[in-house]
C-alpha positions in Angstrom: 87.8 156.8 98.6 88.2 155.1 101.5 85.7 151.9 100.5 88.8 150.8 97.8 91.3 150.6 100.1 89.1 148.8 102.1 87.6 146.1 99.5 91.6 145.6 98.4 92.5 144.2 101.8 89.4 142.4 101.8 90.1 140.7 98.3 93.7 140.0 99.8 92.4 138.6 102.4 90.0 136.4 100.6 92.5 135.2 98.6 95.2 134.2 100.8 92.8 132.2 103.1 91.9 130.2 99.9 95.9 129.7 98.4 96.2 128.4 101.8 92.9 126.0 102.0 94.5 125.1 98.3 97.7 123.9 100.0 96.6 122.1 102.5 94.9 119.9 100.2 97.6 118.6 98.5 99.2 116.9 101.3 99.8 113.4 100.5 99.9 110.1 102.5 100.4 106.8 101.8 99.0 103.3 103.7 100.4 100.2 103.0 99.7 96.7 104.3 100.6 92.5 104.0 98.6 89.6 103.1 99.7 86.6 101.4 103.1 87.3 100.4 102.1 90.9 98.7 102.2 94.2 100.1 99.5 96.7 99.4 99.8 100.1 99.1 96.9 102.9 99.0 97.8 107.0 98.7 95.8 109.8 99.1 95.6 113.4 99.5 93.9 115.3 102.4 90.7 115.5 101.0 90.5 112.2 99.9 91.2 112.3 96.3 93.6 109.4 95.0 97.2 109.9 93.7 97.2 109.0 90.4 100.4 107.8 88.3 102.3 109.0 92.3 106.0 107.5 92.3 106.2 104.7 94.7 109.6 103.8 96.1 110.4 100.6 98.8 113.4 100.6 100.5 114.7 98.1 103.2 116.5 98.8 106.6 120.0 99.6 105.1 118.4 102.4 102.9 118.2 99.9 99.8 116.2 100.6 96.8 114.2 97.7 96.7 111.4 98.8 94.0 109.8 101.3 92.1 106.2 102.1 90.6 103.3 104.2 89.9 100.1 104.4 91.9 96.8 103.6 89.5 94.0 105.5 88.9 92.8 105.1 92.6 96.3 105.5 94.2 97.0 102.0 94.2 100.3 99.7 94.0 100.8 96.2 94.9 104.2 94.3 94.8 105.3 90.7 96.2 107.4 91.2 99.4 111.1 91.7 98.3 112.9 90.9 101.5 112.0 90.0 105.1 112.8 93.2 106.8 111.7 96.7 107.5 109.9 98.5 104.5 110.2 102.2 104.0 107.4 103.0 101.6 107.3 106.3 100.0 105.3 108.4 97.5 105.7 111.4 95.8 103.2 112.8 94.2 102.3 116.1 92.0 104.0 119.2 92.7 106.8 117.7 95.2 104.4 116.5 97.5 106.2 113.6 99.5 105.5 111.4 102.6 106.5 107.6 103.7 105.1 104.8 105.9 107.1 102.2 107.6 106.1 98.6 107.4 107.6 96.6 110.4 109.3 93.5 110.0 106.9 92.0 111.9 104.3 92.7 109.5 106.2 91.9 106.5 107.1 88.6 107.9 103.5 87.6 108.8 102.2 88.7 105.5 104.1 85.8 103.5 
């Protein structure tokens, strides 16, 4: 009787080490770059796999929506640089999964 008890807590065990291995894979982040008046985005979950059809937003310094769009099959999205200021890029992906990078206005006005 006392092996079931045991080989419960072990199953339990087993399985909440992989819902959490399961979460932590889903994290998203999202890279984005200049060069010659467009800016490049890439986005990615932990372990490597692309975003596909992620939301992209941009927004400027005031909070602005500049643009939206949808990552491609290998968690890209290009646009032309909408304004020479401070880019917040963020993606959300599947499941809620959300993160942002911050292009400086540095960057963005060297990339024209």
């Amino acid at each position: 009787m006392l092996k079931t008890p045991s080989r419960i807590a072990c199953l339990a065990l087993g399985l909440f080490f992989l819902a959490g291995g399961t979460a932590l894979a889903h994290k998203v982040s999202v890279f984005a770059y200049t060069e010659s008046g467009t800016v490049y985005t890439e986005s990615y979950f932990s372990d490597g796999r692309p975003v596909t059809n992620g939301t992209i937003e941009v927004y400027d310094s005031d909070g602005s929506l500049l643009r939206t769009g949808k990552t491609d099959p290998k968690g890209l999205f290009s646009f032309p640089i909408p304004k020479k200021d401070v880019l917040k890029i963020v993606i959300e992906a599947s499941m809620g999964h959300k993160n942002s990078f911050t292009l400086p206005k540095s960057e963005v006005e060297s990339g024209q």
